[in-house]
N, C-alpha and C positions, 0 to 999 in steps of 0.2 A: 804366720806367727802373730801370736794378739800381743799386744800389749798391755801390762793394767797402769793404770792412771792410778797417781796418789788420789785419796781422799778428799777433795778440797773442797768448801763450801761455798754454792756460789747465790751472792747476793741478790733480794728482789727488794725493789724500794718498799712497797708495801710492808714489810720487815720492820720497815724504820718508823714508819707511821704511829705518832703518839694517839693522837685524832684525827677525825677527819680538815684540820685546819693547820695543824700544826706540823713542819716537817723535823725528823729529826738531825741531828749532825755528825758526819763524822771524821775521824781522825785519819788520814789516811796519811805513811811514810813509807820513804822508798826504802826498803833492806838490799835490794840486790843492782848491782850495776847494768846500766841497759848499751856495752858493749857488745858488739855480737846482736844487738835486736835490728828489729830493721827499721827504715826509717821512718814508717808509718805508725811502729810503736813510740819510739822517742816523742816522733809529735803527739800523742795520747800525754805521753806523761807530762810534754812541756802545756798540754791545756789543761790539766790537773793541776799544774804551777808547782809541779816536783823538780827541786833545779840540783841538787844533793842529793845524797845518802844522806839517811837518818835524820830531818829535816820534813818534822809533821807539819800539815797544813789541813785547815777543817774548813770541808764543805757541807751545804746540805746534801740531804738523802734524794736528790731529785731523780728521776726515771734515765737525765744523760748523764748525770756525773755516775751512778749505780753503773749502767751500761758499761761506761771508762772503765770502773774498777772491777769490774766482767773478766775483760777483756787485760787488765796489765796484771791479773792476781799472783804470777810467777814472781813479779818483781815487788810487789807492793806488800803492807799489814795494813790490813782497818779494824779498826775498831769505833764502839758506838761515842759517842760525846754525851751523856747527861744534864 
């Protein structure tokens, strides 16, 4: 039996690249509760420094925070910062 996967877009830091010098920022908040996750995601979202729902916090676009938000996209929104 297949499965089909929602649609979801998954992020490449390059993406976020204004220049080659400049990185860009983003918004990332948690929407979904991470009960039921396991313990290896909690600790993702606690070095993301998500300690709430709905409680944005802005990182840069670097290759391991992009990575993080790979990898928690079920629980999290990003978006870009200007």
């Amino acid at each position: 039996m297949l499965i089909q996967l929602p649609n979801i877009e998954v992020y490449h830091y390059k993406k976020f690249l204004k220049d080659n010098t400049v990185m860009a920022k983003l918004k990332i908040t948690q929407v979904k509760s991470s009960i039921g996750s396991t313990k290896r995601q909690k600790l993702t979202l606690a070095a993301l420094g998500l300690k709430k729902l709905n409680r944005p916090i802005v990182h840069e676009a670097t290759p391991q925070i992009v990575g993080m938000v790979n990898k928690m996209r079920h629980l999290i929104s990003v978006e870009e910062v200007k």
